[in-house]
N, C-alpha and C positions, 0 to 999 in steps of 0.2 A: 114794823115801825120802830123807829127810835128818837127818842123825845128827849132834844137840848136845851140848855136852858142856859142864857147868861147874864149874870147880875152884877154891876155895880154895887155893892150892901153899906157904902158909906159905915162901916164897922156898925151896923144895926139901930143907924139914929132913926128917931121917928118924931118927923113935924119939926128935924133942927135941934130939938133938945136933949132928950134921955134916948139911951140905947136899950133898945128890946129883943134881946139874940130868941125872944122863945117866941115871940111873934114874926119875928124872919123866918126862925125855920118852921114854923105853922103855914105859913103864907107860900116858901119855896115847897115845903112838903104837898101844899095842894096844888101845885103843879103835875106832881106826878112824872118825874122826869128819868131819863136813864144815866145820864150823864149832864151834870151843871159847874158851871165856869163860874167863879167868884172873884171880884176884885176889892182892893179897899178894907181888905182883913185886918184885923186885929189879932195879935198873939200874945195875951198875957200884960194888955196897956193899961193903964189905970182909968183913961177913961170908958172904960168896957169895961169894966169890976176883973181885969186883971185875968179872963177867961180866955181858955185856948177857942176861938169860935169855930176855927174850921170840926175839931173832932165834936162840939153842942152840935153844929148844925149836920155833920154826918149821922150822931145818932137822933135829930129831929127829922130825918130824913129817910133814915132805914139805913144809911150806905157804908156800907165794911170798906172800901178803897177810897183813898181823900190822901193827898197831898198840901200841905203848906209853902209856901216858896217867901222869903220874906226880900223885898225889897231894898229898905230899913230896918236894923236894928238897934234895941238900946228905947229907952220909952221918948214919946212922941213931944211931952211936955219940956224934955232938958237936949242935950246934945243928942243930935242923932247922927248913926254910925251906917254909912254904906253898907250891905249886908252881903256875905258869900250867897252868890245863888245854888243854896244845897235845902234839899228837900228834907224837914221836922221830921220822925220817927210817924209812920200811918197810925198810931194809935192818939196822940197829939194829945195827951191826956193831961199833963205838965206844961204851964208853961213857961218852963226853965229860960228859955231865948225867948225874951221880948221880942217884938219884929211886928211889921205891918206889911201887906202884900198880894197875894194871889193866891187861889184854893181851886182846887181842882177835885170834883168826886164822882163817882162812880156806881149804879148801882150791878152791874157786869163785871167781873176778873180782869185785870190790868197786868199786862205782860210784863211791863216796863215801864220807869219814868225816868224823863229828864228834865231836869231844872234847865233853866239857859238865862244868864246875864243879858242883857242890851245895852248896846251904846250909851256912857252917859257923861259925866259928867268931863270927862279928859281924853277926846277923841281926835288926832291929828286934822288940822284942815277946817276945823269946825270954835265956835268961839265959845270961847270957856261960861259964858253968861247965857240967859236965856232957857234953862232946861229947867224943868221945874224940879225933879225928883229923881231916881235912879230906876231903873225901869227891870223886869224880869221877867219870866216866861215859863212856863213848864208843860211839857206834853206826855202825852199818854196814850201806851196800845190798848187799846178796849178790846176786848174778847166779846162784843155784841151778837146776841143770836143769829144775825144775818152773816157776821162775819168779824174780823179786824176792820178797826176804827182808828186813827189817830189824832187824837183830839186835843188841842195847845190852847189852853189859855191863857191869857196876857190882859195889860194895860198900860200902854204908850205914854209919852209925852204929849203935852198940852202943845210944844213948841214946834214949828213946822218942821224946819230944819233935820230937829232931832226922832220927829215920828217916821220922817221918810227914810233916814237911817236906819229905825230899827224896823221899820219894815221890810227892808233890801236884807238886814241882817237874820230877821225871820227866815225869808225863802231862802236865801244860802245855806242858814243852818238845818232847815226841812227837806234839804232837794232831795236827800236819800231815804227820809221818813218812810214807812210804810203807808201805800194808798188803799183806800181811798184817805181823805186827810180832811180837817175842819178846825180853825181858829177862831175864835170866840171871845171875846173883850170888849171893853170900852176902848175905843181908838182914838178915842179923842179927836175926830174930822169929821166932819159933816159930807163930803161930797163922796166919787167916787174912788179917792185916792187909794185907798189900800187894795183894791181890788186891780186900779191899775200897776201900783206898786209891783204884787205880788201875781200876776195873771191868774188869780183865782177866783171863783163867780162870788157874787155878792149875793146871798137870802134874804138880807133885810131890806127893807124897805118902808119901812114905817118909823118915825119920829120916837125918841125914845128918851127926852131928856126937854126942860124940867119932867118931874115925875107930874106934878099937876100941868096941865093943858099941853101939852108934849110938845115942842115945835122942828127939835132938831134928832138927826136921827147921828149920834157917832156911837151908840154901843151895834157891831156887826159878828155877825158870821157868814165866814169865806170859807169857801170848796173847792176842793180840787181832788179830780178822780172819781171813780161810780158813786158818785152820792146825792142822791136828785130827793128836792124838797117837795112833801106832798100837800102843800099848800102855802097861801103865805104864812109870813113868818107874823104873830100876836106880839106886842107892847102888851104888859100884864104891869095893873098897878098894885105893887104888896103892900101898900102902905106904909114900907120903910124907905129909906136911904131918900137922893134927889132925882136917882133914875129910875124910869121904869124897866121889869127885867124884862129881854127877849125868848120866846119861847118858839121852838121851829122843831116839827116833824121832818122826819127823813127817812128815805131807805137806799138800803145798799146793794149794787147789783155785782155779784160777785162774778158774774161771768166776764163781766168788762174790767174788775178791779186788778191794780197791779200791784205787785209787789218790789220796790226795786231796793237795793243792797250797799 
């Protein structure tokens, strides 16, 4: 069994006010997971006491492999600066490059990581308003006791237009990934768009935002390849951020798994 976990972490706010990175990674640590997707990071901003949180909540976690991918850099409160999508140093101990964005960790061996940019804000054919933020991705080969995993987390645009973009831009840029395969994020859409999007199965199916009385479900994970869910997929309330984090079992059948190049 291999146990996902993906979380919105609103940079560790709790009830809207103060941020508490040692109660997130309390609350994510008793999960129990093998690999968890984090979105809404903070690196080094002031309002998060200026802390690296993906490497806090790798070591609140156990996890020696953890990616930062920043979306935004430059601090949150003054000008902010489109960010290269290039993956922090895995020790992320520093946090020399401000930035906010996406985390990616691991408690299995990770072969490989790639950062990936998404469509944003200057894309031919598409209108220059409307997008709210710059959007990024990063995935990863897991070395899972079952087998190779590849695991992408991300979080989309709010704006229609611009999520179906960068969802077509996903599967393009995945089509050679190694399978079995699983993306993980807040996608900001309620229905079954990205699934159609990307002809990948949808696991979730449970409501997962507000974080109190849940009514809409856009934080998902999608599959594609030997990787069948051994139940449904849990809304788990940590008592941070505004969404609740997704939590799904899986396992991998290697005899069906493919590898393509």
């Amino acid at each position: 069994m291999i146990r996902l976990v993906t979380a919105n972490v609103q940079h560790g706010v709790v009830d809207g006010r103060r941020v508490d990175v040692e109660r997130l990674g309390a609350a994510l640590a008793a999960l129990d997971a093998d690999v968890v997707a984090l979105q809404e990071v903070d690196h080094g901003q002031t309002r998060s006491g200026g802390e690296a949180q993906t490497f806090r909540l790798a070591e609140a976690l156990g996890m020696r492999e953890h990616r930062f991918v920043p979306a935004l850099s430059g601090p949150l409160d003054g000008r902010r600066r489109r960010a290269r999508a290039v993956a922090l140093a895995d020790d992320g101990r520093s946090p020399a490059l401000d930035g906010y964005g996406v985390a990616l960790l691991s408690r299995h061996p990770v072969h490989a990581w790639r950062p990936m940019r998404l469509p944003g804000l200057n894309v031919p054919g598409l209108p220059p308003t409307g997008v709210d933020e710059p959007r990024v991705a990063v995935a990863a080969a897991v070395a899972t006791p079952e087998g190779l995993l590849t695991v992408v987390a991300t979080h989309l645009s709010r704006a229609d237009p611009w999520k179906r973009l960068q969802l077509r831009r996903l599967r393009r840029r995945l089509r050679h990934a190694p399978r079995p395969l699983v993306l993980l994020g807040d996608l900001n859409t309620r229905g079954d768009l990205p699934s159609r999007r990307t002809g990948w199965r949808e696991l979730v199916h449970v409501p997962t935002y507000p974080r109190v009385r849940p009514r809409l479900r856009i934080d998902h994970v999608l599959a594609d390849g030997a990787v069948t869910a051994l139940g449904a997929a849990r809304a788990v309330d940590l008592g941070v951020s505004d969404h609740r984090a997704v939590v799904v079992d899986v396992t991998l059948d290697p005899a069906e798994g493919e590898e393509t190049t």
